[in-house]
N, C-alpha and C positions, 0 to 999 in steps of 0.2 A: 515553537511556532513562530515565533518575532525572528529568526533566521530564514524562514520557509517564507515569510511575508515580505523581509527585508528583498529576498533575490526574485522571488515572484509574489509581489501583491494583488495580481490577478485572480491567483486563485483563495478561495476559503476552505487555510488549515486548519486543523484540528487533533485534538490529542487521540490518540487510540483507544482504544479498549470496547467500544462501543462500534456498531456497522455504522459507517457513513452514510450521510444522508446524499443522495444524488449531486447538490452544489458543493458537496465538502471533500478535500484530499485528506485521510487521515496519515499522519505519523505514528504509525503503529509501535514499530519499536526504534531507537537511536541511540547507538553507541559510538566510540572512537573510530570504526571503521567500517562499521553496518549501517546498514538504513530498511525500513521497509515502508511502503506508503501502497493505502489502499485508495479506492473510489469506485461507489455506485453508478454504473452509468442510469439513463432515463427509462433505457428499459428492464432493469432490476438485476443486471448482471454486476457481480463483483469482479474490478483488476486488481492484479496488485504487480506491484515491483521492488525486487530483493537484491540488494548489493549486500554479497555477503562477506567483501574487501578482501577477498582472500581469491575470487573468481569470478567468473562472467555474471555481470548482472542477468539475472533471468526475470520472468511476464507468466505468469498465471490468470486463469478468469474462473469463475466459479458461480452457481446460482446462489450459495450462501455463504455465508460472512466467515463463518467459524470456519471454513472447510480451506480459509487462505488467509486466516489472521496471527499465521506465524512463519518466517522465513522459510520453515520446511516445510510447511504445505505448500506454499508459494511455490518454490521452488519444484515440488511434487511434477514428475511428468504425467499425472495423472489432470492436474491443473495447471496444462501449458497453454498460453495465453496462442 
C-alpha cells in the first residue's frame, strides 16, 4: 500500500481480502507482474481491474464482492465492466 500511496495519495488503499468500502481501492492481489485492484462505487457496484502481465489489462463490475475478487473472475466476460 506505501507504493499505491507513494504514486497516488489521493486515493485510500487498502489490503484485499475483505469488499472495499466505497472510499477505499483495495489491492486484492500483487505479484512481480499481476496486479488486481477493486472498488465500491456509491451506488454499491463492485469494479475491478486485472493486469494479468502476460495481456490486455481487462475492467469487470459486479453487484458482489466475491463474484470479482480474483483476476479470473475479473476477467470473466460474464463481469465485463
Amino acid at each position: 500500500m506505501a507504493q499505491g500511496t507513494a504514486i497516488e495519495p489521493a486515493l485510500n488503499w487498502h489490503a484485499g481480502g475483505a469488499a472495499p468500502a466505497t472510499n477505499q481501492v483495495n489491492i486484492e492481489a500483487v505479484a512481480a507482474t499481476t496486479l488486481l485492484l477493486e472498488r465500491k462505487s456509491d451506488s454499491g457496484t463492485f469494479f475491478c481491474s486485472w493486469d494479468p502481465g502476460n495481456a490486455a489489462v481487462v475492467y469487470g463490475k459486479a453487484a458482489a464482492y466475491a463474484t470479482i475478487d480474483t483476476g479470473a473472475e475479473c476477467g470473466d466476460p460474464a463481469n465485463k465492466a
